[in-house]
C-alpha positions as CSV (number, residue, x, y, z in Angstrom):
1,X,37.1,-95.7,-85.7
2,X,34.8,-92.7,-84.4
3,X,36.4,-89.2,-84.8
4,X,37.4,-87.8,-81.5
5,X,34.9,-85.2,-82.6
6,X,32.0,-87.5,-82.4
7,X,32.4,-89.2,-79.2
8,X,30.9,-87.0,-76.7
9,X,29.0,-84.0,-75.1
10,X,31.2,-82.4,-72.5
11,X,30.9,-79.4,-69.8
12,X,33.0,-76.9,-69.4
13,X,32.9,-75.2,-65.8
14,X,34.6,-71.6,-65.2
15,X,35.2,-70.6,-62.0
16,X,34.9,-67.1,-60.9
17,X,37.1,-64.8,-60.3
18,X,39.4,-65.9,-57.3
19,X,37.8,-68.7,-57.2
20,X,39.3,-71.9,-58.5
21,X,38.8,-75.4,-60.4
22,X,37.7,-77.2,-57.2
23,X,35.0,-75.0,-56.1
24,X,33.4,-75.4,-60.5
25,X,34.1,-78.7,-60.3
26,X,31.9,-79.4,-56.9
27,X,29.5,-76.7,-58.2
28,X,28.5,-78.2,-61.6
29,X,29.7,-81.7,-61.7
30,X,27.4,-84.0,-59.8
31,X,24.4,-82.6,-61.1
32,X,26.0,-83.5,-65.0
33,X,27.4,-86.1,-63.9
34,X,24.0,-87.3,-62.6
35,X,22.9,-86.9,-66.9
36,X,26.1,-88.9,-67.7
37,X,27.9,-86.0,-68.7
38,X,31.3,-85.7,-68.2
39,X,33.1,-82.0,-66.3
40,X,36.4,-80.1,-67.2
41,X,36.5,-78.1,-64.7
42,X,39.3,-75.1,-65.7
43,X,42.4,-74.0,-63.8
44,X,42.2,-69.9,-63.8
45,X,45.8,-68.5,-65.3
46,X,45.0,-65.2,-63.1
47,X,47.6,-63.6,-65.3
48,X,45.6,-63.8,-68.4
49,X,42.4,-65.1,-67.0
50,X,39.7,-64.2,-69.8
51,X,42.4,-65.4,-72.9
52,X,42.7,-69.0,-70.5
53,X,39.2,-69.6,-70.5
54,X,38.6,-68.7,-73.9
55,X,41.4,-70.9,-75.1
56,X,40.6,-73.9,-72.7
57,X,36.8,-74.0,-74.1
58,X,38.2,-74.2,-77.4
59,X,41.0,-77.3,-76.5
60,X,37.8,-78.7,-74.8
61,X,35.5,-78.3,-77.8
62,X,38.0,-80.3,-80.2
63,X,37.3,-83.4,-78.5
64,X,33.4,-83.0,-78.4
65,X,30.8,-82.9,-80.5
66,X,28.4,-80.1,-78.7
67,X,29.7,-78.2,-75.0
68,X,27.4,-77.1,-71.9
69,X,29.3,-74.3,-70.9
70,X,28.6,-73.4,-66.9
71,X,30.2,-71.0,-65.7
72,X,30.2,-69.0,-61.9
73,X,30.5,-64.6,-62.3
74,X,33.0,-64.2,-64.8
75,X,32.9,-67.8,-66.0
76,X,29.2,-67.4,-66.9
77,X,30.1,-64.4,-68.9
78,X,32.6,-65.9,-70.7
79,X,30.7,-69.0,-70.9
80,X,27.7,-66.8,-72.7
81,X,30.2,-65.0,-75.1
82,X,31.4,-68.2,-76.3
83,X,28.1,-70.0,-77.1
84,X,27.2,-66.2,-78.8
85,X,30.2,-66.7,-81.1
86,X,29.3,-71.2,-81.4
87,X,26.1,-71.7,-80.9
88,X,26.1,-74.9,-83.1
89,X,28.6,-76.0,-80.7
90,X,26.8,-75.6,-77.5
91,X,24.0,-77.5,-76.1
92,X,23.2,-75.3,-73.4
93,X,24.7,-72.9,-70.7
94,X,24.5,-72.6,-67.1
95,X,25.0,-69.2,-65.7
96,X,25.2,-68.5,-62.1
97,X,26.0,-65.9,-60.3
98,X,26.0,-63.4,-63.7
99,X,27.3,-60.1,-62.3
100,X,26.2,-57.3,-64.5
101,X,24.9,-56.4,-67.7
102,X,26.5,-54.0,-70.6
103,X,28.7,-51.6,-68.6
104,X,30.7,-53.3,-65.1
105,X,31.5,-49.3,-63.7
106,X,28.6,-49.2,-60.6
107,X,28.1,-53.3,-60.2
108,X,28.9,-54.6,-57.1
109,X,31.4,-57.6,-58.4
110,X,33.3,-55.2,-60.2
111,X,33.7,-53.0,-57.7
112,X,34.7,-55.5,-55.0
113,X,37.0,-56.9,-57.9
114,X,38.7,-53.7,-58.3
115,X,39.1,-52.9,-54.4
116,X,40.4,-55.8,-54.0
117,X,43.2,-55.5,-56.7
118,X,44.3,-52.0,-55.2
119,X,44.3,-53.8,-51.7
120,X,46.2,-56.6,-52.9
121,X,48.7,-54.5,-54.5
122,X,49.3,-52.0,-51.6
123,X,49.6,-54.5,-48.3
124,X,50.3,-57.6,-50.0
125,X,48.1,-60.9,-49.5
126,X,48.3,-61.5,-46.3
127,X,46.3,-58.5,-44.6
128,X,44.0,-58.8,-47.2
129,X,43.5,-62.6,-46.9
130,X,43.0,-61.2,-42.9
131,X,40.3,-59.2,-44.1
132,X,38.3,-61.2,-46.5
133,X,38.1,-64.0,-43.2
134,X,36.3,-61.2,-41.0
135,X,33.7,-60.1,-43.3
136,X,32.9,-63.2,-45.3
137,X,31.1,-66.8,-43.9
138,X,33.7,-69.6,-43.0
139,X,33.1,-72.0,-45.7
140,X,33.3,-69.3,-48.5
141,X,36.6,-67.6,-46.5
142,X,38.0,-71.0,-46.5
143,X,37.6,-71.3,-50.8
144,X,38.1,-68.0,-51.4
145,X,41.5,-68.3,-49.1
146,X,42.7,-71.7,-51.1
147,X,42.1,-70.2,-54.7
148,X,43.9,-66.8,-53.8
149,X,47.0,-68.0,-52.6
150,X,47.0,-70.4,-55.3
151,X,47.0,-67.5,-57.8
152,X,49.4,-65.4,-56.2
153,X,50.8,-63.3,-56.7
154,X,48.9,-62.9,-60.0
155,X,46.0,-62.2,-58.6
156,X,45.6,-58.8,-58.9
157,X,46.0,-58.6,-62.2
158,X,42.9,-61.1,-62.6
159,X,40.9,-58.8,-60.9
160,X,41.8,-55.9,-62.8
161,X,41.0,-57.3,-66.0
162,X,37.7,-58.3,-65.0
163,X,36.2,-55.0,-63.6
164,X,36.3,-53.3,-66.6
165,X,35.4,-55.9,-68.8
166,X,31.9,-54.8,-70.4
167,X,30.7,-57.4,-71.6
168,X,27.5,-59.3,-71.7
169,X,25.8,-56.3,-73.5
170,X,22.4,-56.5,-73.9
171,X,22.2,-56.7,-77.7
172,X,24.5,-59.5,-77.7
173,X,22.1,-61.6,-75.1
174,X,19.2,-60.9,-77.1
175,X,20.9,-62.6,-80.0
176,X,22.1,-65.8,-77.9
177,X,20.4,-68.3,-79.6
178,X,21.4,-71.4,-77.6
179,X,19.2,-72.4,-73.8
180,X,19.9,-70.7,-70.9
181,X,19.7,-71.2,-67.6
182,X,20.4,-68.9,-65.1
183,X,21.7,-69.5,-60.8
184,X,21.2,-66.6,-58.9
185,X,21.9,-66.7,-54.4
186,X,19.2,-64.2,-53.4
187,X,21.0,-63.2,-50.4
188,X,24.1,-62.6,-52.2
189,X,25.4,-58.7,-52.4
190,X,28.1,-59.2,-54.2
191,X,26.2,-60.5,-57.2
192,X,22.7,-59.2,-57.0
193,X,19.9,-61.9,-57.8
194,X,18.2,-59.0,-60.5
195,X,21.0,-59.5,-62.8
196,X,19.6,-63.1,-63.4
197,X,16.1,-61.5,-64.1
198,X,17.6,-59.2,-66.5
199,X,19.6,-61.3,-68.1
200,X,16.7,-63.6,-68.4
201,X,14.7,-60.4,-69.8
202,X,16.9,-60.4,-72.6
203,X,18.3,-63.9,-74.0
204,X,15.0,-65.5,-75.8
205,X,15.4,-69.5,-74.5
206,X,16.1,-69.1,-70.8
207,X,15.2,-69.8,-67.3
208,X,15.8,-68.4,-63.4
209,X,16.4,-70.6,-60.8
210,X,17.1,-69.0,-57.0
211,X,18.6,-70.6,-54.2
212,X,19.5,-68.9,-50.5
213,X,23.6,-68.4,-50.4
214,X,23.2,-69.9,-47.1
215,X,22.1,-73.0,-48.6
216,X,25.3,-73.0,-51.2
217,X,27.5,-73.1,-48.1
218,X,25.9,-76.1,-46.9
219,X,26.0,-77.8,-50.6
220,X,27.5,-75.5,-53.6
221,X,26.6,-78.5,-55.9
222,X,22.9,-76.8,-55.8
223,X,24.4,-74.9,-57.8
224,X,24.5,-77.3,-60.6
225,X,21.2,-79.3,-60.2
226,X,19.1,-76.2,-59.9
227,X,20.3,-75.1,-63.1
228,X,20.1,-78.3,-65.1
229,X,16.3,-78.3,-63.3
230,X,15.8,-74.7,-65.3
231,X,17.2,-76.2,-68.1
232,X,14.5,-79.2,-68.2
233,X,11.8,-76.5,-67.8
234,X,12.9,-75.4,-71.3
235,X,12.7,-79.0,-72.7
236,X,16.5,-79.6,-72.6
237,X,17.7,-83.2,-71.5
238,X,21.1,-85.1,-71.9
């Protein structure tokens, strides 16, 4: 009988912060699932979100022989530390939506992260939930909306954690040694399209693929084939 260790190559997705499982899932898995690989798409623990993914990559690596970490903000920077640490272990990574490089203090994600936390914490969900709805596009109000209150009220603490978490640095991508591919939304201000060319800039196997935010509201699983498309440019199949 095969090892459980042998049987498979499997994808992790991470969602981004206050995002959740659902919105990975539709993100990453038809386009895998297109190459006949198989999606765990990970619940955030908002209350120790960085520690949860870390952990749930490595329950998820035990039962497969090499991972494609994808991951969405946060996710893809987790997803990128991980294959730094394992890059035996990982096949490739898709990165989308990477929101800074070496220091988080002046990026737009972080600082929206942390504004939101403070909010959160001084009116309590429902103004803010209120708020998000009025400046942001109805189908990305309606995910953000479903992931939030599902992660109250630990929410805040989630968002804390991750805008002062300073990691990808730029000597660490330079020494990622697994292929890359990286999803930036060129209209999106929250996580500027640059840092994909920067990121891009530094890790030595990688490729940039764009797409309109507007058309990720219409299908966010072009999120998912346009990075396993950037992926085949750099000769990786499944």
């Amino acid at each position: 009988m095969a090892s459980p260790k042998s049987v498979a190559l499997k994808a992790v997705s991470l969602p981004g912060t206050g995002m959740d499982q659902h919105l990975a899932r539709a993100a990453f898995g038809p386009g895998l699932a297109s190459r006949g690989v198989d999606v765990i798409a990970i619940t955030p623990a908002p209350a120790r979100l960085i520690e949860g993914y870390f952990e749930a990559i490595e329950k998820v690596a035990e039962t497969a022989e090499r991972l494609v970490l994808t991951g969405i903000s946060i996710g893809a920077v987790v997803s990128v530390q991980w294959a730094l640490a394992n890059p035996t272990r990982v096949a490739a990574v898709i990165a989308a939506l990477p929101p800074w490089t070496d220091s988080p203090a002046d990026a737009p994600a972080a600082l929206s992260a942390a504004y939101t936390a403070q909010s959160l914490r001084a009116e309590g969900l429902e103004p803010v939930v209120a708020a998000m709805r009025g400046s942001s596009p109805p189908w990305l109000a309606d995910l953000v909306e479903r992931a939030w209150r599902a992660q109250w009220p630990d929410l805040a603490v989630a968002m804390e954690a991750v805008s002062t978490y300073a990691h990808p640095t730029s000597a660490e991508l330079k020494h990622l040694d697994v292929p890359v591919a990286l999803v930036g939304a060129i209209d999106d201000l929250v996580h500027p399209d640059h840092v994909c060319d920067d990121w891009a800039a530094l890790i030595p196997r990688s490729a940039v693929a764009k797409v309109p935010l507007s058309d990720i509201g219409l299908d966010v699983g072009l999120i998912g084939h346009a990075g396993i498309r950037a992926l085949e440019s750099l000769g990786v199949t499944f």
